[in-house]
N, CA, C and O atoms as a Tinker XYZ file with bonds, in Angstrom:
   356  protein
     1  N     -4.320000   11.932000    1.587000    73     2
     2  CA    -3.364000   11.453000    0.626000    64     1     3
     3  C     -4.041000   10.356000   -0.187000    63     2     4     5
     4  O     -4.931000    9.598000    0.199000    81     3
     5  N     -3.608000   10.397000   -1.073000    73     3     6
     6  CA    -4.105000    8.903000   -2.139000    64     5     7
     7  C     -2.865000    8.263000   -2.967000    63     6     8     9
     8  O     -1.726000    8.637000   -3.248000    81     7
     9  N     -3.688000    7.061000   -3.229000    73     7    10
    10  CA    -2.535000    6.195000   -4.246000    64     9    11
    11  C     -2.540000    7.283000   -5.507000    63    10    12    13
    12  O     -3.472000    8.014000   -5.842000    81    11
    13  N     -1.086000    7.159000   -6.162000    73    11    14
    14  CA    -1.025000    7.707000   -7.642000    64    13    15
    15  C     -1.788000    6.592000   -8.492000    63    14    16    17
    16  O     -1.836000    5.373000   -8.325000    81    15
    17  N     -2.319000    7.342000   -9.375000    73    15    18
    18  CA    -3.258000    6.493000  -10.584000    64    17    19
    19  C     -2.711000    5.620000  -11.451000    63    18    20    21
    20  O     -1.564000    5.787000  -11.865000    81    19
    21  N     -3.615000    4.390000  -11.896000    73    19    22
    22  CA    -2.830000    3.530000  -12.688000    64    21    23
    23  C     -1.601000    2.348000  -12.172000    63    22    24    25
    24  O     -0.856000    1.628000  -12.835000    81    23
    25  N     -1.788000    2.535000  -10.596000    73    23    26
    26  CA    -0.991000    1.412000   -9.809000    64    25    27
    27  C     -1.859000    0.263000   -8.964000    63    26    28    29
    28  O     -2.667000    0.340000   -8.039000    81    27
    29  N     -1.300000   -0.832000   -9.732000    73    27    30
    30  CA    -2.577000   -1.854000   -9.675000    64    29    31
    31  C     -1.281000   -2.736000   -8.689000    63    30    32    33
    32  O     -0.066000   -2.849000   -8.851000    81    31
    33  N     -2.186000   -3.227000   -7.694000    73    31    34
    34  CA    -1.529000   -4.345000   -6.880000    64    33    35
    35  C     -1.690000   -5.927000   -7.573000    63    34    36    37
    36  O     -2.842000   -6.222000   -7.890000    81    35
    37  N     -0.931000   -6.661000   -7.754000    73    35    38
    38  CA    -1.570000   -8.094000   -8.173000    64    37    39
    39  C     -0.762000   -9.143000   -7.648000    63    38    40    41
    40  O      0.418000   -8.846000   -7.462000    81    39
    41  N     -1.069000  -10.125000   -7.410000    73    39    42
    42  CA    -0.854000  -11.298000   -6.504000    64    41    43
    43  C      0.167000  -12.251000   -7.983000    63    42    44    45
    44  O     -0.262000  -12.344000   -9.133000    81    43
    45  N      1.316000  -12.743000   -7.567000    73    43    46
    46  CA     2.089000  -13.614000   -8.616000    64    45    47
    47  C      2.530000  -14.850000   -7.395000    63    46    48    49
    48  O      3.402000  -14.704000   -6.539000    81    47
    49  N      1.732000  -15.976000   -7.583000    73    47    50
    50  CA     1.776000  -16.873000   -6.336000    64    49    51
    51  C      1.648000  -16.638000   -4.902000    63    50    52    53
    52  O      0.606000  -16.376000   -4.301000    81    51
    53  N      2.464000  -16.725000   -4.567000    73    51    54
    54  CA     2.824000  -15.931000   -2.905000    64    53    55
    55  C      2.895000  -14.735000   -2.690000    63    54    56    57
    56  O      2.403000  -14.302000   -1.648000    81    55
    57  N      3.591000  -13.769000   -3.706000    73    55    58
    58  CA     3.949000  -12.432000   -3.287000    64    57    59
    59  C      2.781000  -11.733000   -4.199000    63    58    60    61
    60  O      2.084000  -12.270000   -5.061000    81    59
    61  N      2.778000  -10.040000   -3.639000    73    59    62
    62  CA     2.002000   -9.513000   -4.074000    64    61    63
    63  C      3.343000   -8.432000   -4.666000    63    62    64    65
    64  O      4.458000   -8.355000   -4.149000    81    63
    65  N      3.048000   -7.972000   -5.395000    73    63    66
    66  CA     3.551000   -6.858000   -7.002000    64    65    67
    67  C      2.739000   -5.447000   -7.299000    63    66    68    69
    68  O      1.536000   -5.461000   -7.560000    81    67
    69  N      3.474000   -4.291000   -7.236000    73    67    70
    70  CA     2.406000   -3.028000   -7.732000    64    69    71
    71  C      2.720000   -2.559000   -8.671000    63    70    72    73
    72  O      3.614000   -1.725000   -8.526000    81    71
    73  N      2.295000   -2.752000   -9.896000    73    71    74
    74  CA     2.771000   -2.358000  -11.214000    64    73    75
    75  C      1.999000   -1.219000  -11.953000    63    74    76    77
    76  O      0.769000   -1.238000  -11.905000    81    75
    77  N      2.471000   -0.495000  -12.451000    73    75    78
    78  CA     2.501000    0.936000  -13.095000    64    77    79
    79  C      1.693000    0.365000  -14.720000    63    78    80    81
    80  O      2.135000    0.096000  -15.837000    81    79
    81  N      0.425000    0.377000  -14.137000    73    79    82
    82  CA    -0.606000   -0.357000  -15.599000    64    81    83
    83  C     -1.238000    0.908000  -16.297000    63    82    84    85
    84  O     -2.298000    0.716000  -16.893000    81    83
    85  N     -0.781000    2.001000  -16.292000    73    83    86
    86  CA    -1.136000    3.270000  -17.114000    64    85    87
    87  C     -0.810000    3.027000  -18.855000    63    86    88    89
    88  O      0.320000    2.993000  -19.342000    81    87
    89  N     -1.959000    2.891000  -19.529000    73    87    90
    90  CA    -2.231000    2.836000  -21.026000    64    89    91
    91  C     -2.612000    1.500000  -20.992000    63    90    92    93
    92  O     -3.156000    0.975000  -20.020000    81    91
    93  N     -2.304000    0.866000  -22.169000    73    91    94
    94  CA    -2.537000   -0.998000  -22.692000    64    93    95
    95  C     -1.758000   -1.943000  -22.067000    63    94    96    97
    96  O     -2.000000   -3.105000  -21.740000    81    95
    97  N      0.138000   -0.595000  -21.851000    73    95    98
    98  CA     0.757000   -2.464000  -20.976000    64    97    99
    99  C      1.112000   -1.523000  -19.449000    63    98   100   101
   100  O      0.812000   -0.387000  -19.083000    81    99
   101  N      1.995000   -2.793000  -18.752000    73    99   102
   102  CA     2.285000   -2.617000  -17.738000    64   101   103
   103  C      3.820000   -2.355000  -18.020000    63   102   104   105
   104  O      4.625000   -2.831000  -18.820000    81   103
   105  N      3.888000   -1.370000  -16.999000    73   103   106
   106  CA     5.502000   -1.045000  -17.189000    64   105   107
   107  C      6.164000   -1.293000  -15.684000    63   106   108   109
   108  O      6.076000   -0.688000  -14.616000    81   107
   109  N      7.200000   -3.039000  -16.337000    73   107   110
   110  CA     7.348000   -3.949000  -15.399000    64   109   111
   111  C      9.106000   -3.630000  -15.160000    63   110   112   113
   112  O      9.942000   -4.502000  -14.925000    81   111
   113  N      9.404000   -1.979000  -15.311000    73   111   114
   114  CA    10.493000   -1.859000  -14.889000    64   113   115
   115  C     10.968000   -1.136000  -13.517000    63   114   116   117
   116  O     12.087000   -0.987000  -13.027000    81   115
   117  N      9.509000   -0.699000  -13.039000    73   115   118
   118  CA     9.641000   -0.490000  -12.010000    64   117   119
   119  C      8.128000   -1.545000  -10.779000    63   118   120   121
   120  O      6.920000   -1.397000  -10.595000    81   119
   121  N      9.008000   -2.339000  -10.360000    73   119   122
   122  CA     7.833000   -3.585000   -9.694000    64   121   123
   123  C      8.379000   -2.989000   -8.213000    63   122   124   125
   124  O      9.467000   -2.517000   -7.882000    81   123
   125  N      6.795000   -3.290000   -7.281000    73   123   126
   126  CA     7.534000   -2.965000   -5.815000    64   125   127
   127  C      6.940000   -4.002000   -5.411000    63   126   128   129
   128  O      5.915000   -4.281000   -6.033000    81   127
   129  N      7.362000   -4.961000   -4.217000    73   127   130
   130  CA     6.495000   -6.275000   -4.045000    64   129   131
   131  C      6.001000   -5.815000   -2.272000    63   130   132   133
   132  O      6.589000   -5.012000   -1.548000    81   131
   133  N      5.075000   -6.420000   -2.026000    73   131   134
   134  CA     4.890000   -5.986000   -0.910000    64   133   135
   135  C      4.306000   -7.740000    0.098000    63   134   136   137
   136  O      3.954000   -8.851000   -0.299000    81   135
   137  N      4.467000   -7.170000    1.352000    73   135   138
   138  CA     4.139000   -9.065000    2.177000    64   137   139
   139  C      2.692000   -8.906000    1.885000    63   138   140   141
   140  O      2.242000   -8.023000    1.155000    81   139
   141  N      1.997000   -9.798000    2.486000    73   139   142
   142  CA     0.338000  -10.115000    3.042000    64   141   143
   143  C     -0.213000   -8.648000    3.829000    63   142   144   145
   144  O     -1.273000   -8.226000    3.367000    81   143
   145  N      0.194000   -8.101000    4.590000    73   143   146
   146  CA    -0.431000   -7.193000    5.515000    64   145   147
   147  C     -0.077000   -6.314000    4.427000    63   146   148   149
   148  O     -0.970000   -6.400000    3.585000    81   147
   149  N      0.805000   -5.521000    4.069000    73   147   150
   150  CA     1.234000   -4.540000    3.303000    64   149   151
   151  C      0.029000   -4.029000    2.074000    63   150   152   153
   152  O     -0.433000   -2.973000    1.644000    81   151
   153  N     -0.134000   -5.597000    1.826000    73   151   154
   154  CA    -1.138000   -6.007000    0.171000    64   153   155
   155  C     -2.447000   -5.490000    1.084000    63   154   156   157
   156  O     -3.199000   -4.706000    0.506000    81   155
   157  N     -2.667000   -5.734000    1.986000    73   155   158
   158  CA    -3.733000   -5.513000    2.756000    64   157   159
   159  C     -4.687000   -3.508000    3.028000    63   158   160   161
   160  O     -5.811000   -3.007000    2.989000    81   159
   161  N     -3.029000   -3.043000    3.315000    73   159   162
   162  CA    -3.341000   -2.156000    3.529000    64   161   163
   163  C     -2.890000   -0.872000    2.390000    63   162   164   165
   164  O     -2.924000    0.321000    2.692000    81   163
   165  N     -2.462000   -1.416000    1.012000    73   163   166
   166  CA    -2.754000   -1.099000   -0.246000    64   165   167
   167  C     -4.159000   -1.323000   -0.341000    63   166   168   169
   168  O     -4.862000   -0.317000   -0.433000    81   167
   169  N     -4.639000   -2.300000   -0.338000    73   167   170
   170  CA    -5.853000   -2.468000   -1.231000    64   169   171
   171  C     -6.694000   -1.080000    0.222000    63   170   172   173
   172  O     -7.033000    0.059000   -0.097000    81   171
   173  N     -6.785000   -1.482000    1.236000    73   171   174
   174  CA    -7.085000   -0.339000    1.901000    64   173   175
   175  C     -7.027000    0.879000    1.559000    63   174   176   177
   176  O     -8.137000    1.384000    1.728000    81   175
   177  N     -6.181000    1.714000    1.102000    73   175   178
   178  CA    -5.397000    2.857000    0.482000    64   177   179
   179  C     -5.969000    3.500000   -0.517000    63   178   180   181
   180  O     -6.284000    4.688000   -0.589000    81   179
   181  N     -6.160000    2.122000   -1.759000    73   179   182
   182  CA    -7.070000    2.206000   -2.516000    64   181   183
   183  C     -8.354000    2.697000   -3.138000    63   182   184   185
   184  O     -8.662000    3.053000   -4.275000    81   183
   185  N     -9.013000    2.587000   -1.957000    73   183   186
   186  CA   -10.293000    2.628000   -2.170000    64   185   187
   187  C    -10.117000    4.263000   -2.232000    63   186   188   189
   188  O    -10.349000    4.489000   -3.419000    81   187
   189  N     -9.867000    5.380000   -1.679000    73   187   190
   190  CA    -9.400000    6.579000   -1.791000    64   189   191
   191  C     -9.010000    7.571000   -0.956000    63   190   192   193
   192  O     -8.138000    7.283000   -0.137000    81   191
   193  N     -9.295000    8.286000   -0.963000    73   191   194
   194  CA    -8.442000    8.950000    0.543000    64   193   195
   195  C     -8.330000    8.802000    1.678000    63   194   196   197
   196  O     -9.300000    8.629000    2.416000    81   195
   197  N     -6.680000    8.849000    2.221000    73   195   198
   198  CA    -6.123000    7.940000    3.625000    64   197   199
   199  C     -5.366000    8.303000    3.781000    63   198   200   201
   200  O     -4.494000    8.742000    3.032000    81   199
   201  N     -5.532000    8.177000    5.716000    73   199   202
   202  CA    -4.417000    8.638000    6.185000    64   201   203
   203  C     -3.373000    7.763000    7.278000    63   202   204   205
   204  O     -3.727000    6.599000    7.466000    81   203
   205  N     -2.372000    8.128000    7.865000    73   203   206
   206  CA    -1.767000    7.336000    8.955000    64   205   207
   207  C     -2.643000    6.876000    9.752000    63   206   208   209
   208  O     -2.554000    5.664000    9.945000    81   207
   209  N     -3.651000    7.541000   10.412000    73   207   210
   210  CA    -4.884000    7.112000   11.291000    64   209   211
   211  C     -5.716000    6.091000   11.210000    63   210   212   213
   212  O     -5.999000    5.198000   12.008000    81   211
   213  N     -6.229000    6.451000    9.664000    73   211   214
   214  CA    -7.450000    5.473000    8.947000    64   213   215
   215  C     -6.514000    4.189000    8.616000    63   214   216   217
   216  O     -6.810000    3.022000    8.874000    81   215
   217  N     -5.573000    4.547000    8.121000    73   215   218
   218  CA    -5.108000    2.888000    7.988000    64   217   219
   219  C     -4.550000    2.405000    9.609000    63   218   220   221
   220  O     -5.238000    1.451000    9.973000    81   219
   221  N     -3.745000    2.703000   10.429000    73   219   222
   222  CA    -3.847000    2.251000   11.678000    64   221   223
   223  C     -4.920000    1.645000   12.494000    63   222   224   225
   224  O     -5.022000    0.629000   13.182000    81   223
   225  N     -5.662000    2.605000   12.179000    73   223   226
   226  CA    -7.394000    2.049000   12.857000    64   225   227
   227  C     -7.583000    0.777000   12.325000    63   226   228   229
   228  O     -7.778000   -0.195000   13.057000    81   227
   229  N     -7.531000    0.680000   10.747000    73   227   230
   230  CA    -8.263000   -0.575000   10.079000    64   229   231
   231  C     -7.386000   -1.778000   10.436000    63   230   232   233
   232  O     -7.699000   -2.966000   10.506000    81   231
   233  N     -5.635000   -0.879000   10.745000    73   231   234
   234  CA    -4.839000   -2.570000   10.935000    64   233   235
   235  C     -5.097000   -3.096000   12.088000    63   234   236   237
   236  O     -5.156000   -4.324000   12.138000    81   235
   237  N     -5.356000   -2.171000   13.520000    73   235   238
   238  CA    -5.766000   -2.608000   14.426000    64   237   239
   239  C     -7.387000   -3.334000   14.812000    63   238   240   241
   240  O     -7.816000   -3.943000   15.792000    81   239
   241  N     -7.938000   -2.942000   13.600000    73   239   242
   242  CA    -9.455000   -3.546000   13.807000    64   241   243
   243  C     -9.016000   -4.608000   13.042000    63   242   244   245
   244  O     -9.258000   -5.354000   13.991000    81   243
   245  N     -8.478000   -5.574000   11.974000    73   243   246
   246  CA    -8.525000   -6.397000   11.019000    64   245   247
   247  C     -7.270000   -7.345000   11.696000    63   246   248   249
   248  O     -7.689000   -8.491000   11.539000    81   247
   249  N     -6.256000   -7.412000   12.210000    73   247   250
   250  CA    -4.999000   -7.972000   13.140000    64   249   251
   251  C     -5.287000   -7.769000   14.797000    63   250   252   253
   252  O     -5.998000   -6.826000   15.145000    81   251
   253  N     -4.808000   -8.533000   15.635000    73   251   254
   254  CA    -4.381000   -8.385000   16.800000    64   253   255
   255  C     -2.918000   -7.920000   17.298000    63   254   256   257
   256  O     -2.083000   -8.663000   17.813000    81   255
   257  N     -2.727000   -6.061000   16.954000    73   255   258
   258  CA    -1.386000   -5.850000   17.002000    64   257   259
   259  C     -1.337000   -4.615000   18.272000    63   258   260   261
   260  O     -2.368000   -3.945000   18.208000    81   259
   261  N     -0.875000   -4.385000   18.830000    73   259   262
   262  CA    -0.940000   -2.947000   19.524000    64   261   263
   263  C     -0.276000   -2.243000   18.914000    63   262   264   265
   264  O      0.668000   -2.367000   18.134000    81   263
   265  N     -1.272000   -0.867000   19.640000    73   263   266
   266  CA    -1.623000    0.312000   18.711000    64   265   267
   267  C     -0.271000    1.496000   18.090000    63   266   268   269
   268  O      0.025000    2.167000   17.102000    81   267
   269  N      0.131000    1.207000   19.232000    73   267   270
   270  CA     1.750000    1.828000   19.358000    64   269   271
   271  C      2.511000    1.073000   18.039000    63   270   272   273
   272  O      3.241000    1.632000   17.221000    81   271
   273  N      2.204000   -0.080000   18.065000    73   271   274
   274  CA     3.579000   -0.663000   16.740000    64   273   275
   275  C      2.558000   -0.608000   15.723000    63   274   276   277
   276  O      3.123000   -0.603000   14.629000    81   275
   277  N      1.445000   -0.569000   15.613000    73   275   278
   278  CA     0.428000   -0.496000   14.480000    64   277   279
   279  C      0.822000    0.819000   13.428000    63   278   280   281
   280  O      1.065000    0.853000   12.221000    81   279
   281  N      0.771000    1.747000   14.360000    73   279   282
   282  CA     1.468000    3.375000   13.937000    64   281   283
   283  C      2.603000    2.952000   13.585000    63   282   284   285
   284  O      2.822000    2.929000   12.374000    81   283
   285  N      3.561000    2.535000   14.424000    73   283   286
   286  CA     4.684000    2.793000   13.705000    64   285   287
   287  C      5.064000    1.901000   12.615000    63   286   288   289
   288  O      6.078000    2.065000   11.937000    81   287
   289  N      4.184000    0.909000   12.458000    73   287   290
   290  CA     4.524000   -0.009000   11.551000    64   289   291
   291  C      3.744000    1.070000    9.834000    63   290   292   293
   292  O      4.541000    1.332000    8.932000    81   291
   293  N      2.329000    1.495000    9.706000    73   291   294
   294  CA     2.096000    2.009000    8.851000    64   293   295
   295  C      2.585000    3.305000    8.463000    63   294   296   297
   296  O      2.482000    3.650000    7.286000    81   295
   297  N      3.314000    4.363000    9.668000    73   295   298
   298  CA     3.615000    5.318000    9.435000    64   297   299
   299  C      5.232000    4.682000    8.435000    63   298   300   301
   300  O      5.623000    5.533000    7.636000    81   299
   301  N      5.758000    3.866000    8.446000    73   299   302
   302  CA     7.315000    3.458000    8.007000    64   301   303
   303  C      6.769000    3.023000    6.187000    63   302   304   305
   304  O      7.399000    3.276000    5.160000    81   303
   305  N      5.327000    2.268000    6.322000    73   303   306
   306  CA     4.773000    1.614000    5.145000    64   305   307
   307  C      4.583000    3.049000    4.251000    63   306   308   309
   308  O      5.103000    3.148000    3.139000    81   307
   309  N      3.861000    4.044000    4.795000    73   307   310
   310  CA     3.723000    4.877000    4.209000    64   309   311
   311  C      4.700000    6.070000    3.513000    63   310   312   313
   312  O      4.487000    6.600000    2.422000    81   311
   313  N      5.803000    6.350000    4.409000    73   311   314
   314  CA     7.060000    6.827000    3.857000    64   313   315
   315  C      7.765000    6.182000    2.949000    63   314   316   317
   316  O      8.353000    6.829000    2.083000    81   315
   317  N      7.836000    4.681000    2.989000    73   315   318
   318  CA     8.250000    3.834000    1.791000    64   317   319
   319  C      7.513000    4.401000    0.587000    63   318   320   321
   320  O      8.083000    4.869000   -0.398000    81   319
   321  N      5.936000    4.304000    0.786000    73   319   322
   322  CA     5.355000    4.393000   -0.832000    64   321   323
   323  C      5.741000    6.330000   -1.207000    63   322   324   325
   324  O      5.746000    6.805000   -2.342000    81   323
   325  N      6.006000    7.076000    0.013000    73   323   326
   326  CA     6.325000    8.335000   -0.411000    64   325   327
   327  C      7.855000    8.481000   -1.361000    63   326   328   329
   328  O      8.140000    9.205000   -2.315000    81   327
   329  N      8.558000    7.555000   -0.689000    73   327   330
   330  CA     9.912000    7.573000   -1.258000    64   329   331
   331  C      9.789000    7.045000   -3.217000    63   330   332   333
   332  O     10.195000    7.652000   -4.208000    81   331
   333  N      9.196000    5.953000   -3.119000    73   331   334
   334  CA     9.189000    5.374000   -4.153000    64   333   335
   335  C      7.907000    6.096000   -5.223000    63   334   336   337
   336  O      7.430000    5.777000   -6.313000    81   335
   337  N      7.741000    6.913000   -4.509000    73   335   338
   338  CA     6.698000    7.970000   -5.799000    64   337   339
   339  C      5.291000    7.317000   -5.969000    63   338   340   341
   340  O      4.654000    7.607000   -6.982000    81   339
   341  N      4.763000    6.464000   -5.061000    73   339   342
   342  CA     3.125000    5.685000   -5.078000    64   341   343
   343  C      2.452000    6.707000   -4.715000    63   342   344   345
   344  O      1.311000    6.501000   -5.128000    81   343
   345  N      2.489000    7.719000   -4.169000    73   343   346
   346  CA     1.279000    8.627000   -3.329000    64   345   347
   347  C      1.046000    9.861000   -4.132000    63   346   348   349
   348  O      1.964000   10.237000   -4.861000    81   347
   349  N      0.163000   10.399000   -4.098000    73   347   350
   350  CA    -0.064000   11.428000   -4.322000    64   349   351
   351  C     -0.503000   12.681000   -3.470000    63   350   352   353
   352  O     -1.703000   12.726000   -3.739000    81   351
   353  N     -0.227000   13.850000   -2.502000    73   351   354
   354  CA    -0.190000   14.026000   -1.246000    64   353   355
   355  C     -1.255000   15.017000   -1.813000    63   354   356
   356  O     -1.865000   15.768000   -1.053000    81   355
């Protein structure tokens, strides 16, 4: 699976923002904000093809979380960005 194109993550103080930057502007009518780990495992995502596994692996190598809530924590992250139309399958 991969991110859909043209969705740029960016940091606005504290929170992080994924905005739909396809052409010259950003189209800031659809914003999704995401925490610290989330931003984490976007920019992970990013780089290009990924799955429930590969990002689990990386949250459990990069955090001290067990592996069991690691899954279920990215498998829930990842149905979010399916719902909201970020992925491309």
């Amino acid at each position: 699976m991969r991110l859909k194109r043209g969705l740029k993550l960016r940091k606005v103080g504290s929170r992080y923002m994924i905005v739909d930057s396809q052409g010259e502007m950003s189209d800031l009518a659809a914003v999704y904000t995401l925490n610290g780990v989330a931003a984490c495992l976007w920019q992970q995502a990013a780089e290009g093809e990924f799955t429930e596994a590969s990002l689990t692996e990386w949250l459990c190598g990069a955090y001290e979380v067990d592996a069991l809530q690691a899954e279920a924590d990215v498998k829930a992250l990842i149905n979010q960005w399916k719902e909201y139309g970020l992925t491309d399958e």
